[in-house]
C-alpha positions as CSV (number, residue, x, y, z in Angstrom):
1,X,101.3,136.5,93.2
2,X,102.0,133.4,94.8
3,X,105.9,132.1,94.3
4,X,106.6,128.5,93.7
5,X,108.2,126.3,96.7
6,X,109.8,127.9,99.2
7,X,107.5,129.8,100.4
8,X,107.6,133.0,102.2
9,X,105.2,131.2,105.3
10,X,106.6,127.8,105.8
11,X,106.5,125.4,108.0
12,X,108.9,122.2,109.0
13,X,106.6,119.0,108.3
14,X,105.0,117.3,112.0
15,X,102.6,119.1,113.9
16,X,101.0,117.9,117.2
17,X,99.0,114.8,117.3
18,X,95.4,115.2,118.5
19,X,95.1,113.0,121.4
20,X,92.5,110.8,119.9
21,X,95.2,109.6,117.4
22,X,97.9,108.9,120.2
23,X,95.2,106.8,121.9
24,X,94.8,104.8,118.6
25,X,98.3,104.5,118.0
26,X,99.0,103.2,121.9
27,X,95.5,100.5,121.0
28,X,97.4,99.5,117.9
29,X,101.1,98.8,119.3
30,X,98.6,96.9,122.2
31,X,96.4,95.2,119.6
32,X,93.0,96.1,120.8
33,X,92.5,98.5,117.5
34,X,93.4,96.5,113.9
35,X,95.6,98.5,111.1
36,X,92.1,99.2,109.3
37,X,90.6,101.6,111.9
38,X,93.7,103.3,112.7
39,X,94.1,104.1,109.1
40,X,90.6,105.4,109.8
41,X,91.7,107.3,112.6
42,X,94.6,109.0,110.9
43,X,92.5,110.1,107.8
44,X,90.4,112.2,109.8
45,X,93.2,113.8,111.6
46,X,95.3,114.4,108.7
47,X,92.1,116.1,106.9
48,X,91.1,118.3,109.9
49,X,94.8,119.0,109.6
50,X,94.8,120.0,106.3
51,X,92.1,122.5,106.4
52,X,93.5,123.9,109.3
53,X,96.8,124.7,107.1
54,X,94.5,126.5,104.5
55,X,92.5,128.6,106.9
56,X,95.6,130.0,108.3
57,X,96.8,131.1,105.0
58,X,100.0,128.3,104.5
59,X,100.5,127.9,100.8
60,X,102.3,124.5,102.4
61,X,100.2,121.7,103.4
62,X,101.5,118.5,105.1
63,X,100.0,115.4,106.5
64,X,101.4,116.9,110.0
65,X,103.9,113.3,109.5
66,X,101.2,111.9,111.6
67,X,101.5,108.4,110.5
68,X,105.0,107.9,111.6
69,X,106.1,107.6,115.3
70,X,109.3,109.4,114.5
71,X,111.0,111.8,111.5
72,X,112.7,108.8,110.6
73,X,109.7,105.9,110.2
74,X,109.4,108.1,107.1
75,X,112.4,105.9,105.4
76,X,115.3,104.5,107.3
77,X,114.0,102.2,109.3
78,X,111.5,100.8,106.8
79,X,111.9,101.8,103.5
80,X,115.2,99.9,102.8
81,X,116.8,96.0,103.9
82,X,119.8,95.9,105.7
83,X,119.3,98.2,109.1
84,X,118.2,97.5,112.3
85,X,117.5,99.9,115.1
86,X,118.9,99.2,117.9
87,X,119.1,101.1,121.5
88,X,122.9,102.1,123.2
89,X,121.1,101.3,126.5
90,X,117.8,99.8,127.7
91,X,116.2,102.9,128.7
92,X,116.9,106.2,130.4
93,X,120.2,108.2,131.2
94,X,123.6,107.7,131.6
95,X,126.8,109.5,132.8
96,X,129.4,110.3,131.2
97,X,132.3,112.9,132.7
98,X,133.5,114.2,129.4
99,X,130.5,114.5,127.2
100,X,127.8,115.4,129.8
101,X,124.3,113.3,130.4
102,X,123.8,111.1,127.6
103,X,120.5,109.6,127.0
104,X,119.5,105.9,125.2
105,X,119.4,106.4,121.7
106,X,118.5,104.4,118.2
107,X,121.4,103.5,116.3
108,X,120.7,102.4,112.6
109,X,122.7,99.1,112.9
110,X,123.8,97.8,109.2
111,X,123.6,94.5,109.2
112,X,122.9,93.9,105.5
113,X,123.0,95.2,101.8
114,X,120.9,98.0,101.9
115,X,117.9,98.1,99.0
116,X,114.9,99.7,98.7
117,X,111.9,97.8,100.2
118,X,109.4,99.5,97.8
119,X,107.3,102.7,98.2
120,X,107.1,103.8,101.9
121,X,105.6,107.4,101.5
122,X,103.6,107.3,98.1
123,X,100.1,106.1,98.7
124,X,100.2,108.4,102.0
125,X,101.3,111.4,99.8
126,X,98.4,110.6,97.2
127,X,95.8,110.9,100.1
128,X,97.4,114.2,101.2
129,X,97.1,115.2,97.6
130,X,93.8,114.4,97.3
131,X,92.9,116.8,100.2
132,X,93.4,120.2,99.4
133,X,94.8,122.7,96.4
134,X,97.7,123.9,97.9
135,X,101.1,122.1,97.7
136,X,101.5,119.3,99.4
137,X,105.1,118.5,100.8
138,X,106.3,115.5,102.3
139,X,109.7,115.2,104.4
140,X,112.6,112.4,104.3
141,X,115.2,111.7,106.9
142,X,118.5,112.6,105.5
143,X,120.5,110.3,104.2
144,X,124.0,110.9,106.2
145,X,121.8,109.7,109.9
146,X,122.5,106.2,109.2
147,X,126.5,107.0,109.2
148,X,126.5,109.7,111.4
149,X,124.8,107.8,113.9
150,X,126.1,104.1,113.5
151,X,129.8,105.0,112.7
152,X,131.8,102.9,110.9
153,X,131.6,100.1,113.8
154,X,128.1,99.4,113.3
155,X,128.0,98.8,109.6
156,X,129.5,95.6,108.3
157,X,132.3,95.3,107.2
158,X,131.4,91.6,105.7
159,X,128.4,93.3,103.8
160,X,130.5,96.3,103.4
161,X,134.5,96.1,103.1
162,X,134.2,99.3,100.8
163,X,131.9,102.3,102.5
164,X,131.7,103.6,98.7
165,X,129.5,100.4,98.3
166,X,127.3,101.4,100.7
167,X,127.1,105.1,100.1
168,X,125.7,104.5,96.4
169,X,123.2,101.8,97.4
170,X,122.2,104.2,99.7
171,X,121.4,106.8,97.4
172,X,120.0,104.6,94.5
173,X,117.2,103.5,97.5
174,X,116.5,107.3,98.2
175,X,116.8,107.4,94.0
176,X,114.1,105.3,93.7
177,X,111.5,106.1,97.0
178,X,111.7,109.4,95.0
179,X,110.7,108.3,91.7
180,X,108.3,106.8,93.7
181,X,107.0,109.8,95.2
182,X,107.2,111.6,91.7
183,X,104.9,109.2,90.1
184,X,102.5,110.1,92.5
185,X,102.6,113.5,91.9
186,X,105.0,115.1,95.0
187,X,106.4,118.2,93.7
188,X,107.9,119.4,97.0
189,X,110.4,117.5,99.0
190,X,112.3,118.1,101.9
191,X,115.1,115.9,103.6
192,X,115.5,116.5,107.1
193,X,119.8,116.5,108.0
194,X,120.4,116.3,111.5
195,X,123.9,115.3,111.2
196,X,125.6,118.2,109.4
197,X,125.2,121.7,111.7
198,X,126.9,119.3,114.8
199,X,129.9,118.7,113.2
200,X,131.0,122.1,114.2
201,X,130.5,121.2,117.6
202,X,133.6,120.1,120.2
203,X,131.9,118.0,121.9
204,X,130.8,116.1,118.8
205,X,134.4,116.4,116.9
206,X,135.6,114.7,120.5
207,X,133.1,112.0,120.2
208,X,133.5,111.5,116.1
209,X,137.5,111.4,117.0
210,X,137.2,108.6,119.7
211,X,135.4,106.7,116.9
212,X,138.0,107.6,114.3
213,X,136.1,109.9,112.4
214,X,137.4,113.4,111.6
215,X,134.9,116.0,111.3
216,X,136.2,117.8,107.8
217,X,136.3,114.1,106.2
218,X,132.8,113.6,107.0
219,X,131.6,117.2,106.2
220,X,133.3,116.9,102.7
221,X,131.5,112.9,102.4
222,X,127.8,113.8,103.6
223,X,127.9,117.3,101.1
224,X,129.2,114.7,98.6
225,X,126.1,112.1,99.7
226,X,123.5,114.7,99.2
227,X,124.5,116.2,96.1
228,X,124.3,112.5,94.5
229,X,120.9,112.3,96.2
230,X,119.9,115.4,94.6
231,X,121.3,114.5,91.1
232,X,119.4,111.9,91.4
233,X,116.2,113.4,92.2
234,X,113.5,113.4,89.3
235,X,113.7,116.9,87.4
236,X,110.4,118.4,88.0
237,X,111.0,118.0,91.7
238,X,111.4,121.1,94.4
239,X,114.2,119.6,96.8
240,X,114.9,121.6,100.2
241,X,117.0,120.7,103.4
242,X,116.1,120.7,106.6
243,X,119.6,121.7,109.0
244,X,118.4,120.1,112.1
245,X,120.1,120.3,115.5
246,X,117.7,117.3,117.2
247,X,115.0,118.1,119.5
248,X,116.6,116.1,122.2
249,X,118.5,118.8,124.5
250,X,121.6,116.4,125.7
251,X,122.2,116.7,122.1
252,X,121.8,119.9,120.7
253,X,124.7,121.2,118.8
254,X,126.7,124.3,120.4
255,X,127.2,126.1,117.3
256,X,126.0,127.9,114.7
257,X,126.5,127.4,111.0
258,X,129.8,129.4,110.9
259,X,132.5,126.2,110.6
260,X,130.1,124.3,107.8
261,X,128.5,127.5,105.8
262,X,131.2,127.9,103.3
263,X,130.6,124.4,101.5
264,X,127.1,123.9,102.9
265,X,126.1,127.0,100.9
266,X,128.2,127.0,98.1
267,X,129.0,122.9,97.4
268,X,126.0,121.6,98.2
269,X,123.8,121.0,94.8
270,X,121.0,122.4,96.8
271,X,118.8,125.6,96.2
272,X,116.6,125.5,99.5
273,X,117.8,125.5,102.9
274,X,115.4,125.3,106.2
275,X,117.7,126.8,109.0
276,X,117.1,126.6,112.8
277,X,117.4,130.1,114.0
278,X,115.2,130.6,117.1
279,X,117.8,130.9,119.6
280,X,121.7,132.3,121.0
281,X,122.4,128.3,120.1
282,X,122.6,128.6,116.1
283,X,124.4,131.7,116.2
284,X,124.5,135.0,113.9
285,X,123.3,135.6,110.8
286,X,126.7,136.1,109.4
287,X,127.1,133.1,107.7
288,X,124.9,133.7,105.4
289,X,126.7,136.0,103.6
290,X,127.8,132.9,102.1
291,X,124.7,132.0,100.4
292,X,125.2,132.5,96.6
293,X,122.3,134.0,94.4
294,X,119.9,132.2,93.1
295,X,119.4,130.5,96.5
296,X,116.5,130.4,98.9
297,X,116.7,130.4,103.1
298,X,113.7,130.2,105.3
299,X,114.9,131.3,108.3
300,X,113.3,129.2,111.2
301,X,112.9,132.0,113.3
302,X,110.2,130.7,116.0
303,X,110.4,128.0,118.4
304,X,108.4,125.0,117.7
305,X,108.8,124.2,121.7
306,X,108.3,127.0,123.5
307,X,104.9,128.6,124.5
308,X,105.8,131.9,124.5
309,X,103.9,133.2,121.0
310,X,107.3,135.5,119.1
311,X,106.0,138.9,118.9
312,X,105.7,140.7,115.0
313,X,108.1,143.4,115.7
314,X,110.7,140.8,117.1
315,X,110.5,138.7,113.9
316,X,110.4,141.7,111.9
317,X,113.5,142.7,112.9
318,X,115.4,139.7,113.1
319,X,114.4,139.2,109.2
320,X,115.8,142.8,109.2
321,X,119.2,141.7,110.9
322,X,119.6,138.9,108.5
323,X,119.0,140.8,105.4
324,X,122.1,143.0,106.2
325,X,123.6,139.6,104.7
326,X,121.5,138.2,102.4
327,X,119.0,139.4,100.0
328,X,115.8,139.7,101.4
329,X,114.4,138.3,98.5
330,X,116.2,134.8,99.4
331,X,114.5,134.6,102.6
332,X,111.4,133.3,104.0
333,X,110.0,132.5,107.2
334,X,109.1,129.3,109.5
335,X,109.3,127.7,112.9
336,X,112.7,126.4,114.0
337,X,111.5,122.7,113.6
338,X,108.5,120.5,113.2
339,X,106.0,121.0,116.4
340,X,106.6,117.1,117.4
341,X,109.1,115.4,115.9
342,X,108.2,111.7,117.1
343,X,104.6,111.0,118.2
344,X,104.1,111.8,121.8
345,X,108.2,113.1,122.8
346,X,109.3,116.3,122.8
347,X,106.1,118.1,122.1
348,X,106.1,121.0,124.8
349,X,103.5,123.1,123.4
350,X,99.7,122.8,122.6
351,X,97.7,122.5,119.3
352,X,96.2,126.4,120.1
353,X,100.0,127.1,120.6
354,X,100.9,125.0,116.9
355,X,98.1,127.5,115.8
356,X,99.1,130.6,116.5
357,X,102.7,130.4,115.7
358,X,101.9,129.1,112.1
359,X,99.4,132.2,111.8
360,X,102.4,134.1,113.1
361,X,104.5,133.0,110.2
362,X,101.7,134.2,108.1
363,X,100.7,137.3,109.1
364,X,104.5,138.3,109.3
365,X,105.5,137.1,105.7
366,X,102.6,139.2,104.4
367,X,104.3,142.5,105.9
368,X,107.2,142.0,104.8
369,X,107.1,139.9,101.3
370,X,103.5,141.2,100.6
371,X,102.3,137.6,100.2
372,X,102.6,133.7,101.9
């Protein structure tokens, strides 16, 4: 009997790009291929993606995000007015004594009042529909990346003198891209968080305290931020977040959930949590202890950028080691995090190496849930 969403096989949202679709994402930013043929281009990747999902068993179907150039395309930088992207450096590294090797990164610069620009993700949801009978899920970057990333510096304080302001016109845009996505018939959504897990970090609390931000007000104002998100999600809507540590290594988080689980688990309106849990860097499973009934964890158990194919008797017992603290019932199983999370950076493995680790996920749920 199949469960509704979770599932016991899932998987995080972006797989590889095929390297025909790279090529006509590179002619399209060059202007040598027009929007009409890349759209072309990217239906018959996402369909050959599609059926590759179902002939691996995945009761989870995405689009692979391979329309975006990164998680966050998806929403914050398009979907609403007011931000701009902007880079901390031109390109490359730079130095820094107390934090280690930083790299360039994209800060979500508020420069306006921020409103939804209209449907970003609907019409592409509708073609993913359209392709197969399994459920279709779509992913959204979460909605505490603007502030975590910008800090209070980088949004106006002539736009916004009250951050209040700007936290509820944030959500109402989120409110309405998924009414958006309701009316075209997503069931499933997930909101990728990459901010929350690394406030548990030093190195992070150091860098959040040089900006004037302490890490327990912000913990207690993004759980607050997502549960308004949630409330305002339509009712027939599966909602499930993604605890992301970024795939960029200079900024991994040093921690695991331990100094966040308490109120992520428990004051957070949410039901389904995706949790990174492929390596010594997230951690034990002890905070899950914390996890209340009725709740759902899909432990991300296999790493989306490593080649090395996680053996069934390793993954068997690790689901083992976690049940001593959680119902095995509330648990299902994934990769650690999407297999490319922006177009052509950070993707470290192949598509035969996408494949077997998603058949992985399969075969193991089977043996120990009895079904995907």
């Amino acid at each position: 009997m199949i469960r509704p969403p979770p599932f016991r096989a899932e998987h995080i949202g972006s797989l590889v790009r095929p390297p025909e679709l790279l090529r006509a994402r590179q002619q399209h930013a060059a202007g040598t291929l027009d929007r009409e043929n890349l759209a072309a281009i990217e239906n018959a990747a996402i369909a050959r993606v599609v059926k590759l999902q179902e002939e691996l068993g995945l009761q989870v179907v995405t689009d692979g995000e391979f329309r975006r150039g990164t998680y966050s395309d998806a929403f914050t930088s398009a979907g609403i007015s007011g931000v701009k992207i902007e880079m901390t450096e031109e390109e490359g590294w730079t130095s820094s004594h107390s934090h280690g090797h930083r790299m360039a990164r994209r800060i979500p610069t508020v420069v306006g009042r921020i409103a939804w620009s209209g449907p970003q993700n609907a019409d592409d949801f509708r073609f993913l529909k359209s392709l197969t009978t399994r459920t279709p899920k779509i992913t959204l970057p979460g909605p505490c990346y603007i502030h975590y990333r910008a800090g209070r510096a980088n949004i106006s304080r002539d736009v916004y003198p009250d951050l209040d302001t700007f936290w509820s016109d944030l959500v109402e845009a989120y409110a309405s891209e998924m009414r958006a996505l309701a009316e075209a018939g997503c069931r499933y959504l997930q909101i990728d968080e990459t901010s929350l897990v690394k406030l548990g970090d030093a190195r992070v609390r150091q860098l959040l305290a040089e900006r004037g931000d302490d890490w327990r007000d912000l913990l207690g104002i993004y759980i607050g931020v997502i549960n308004a998100l949630v409330a305002a999600a339509p009712r027939n809507m599966t909602i499930g977040i993604h605890i992301c540590r970024s795939q960029d290594p200079s900024w991994q988080a040093e921690t695991g959930y331990d100094p966040i689980a308490e109120p992520l688990f428990n004051a957070m309106q949410v039901g389904n949590y995706f949790l990174e849990y492929d390596n010594a860097r997230a951690g034990t499973f002890a905070p899950l202890r914390s996890v209340p009934e009725g709740k759902f964890v899909v432990l991300g158990l296999l790493a989306s950028k490593v080649a090395e194919l996680e053996s069934v008797d390793l993954l068997e017992q690790r689901i083992e080691e976690a049940s001593r603290y959680i119902k095995l019932e509330q648990l299902g199983l994934s990769p650690q995090c999407g297999f490319a999370t922006s177009a052509a950076e950070h993707v470290t493995v192949t598509e035969h190496v996408e494949r077997a680790k998603l058949a992985r996920v399969v075969e193991v749920a089977r043996q120990v849930w009895g079904s995907a």
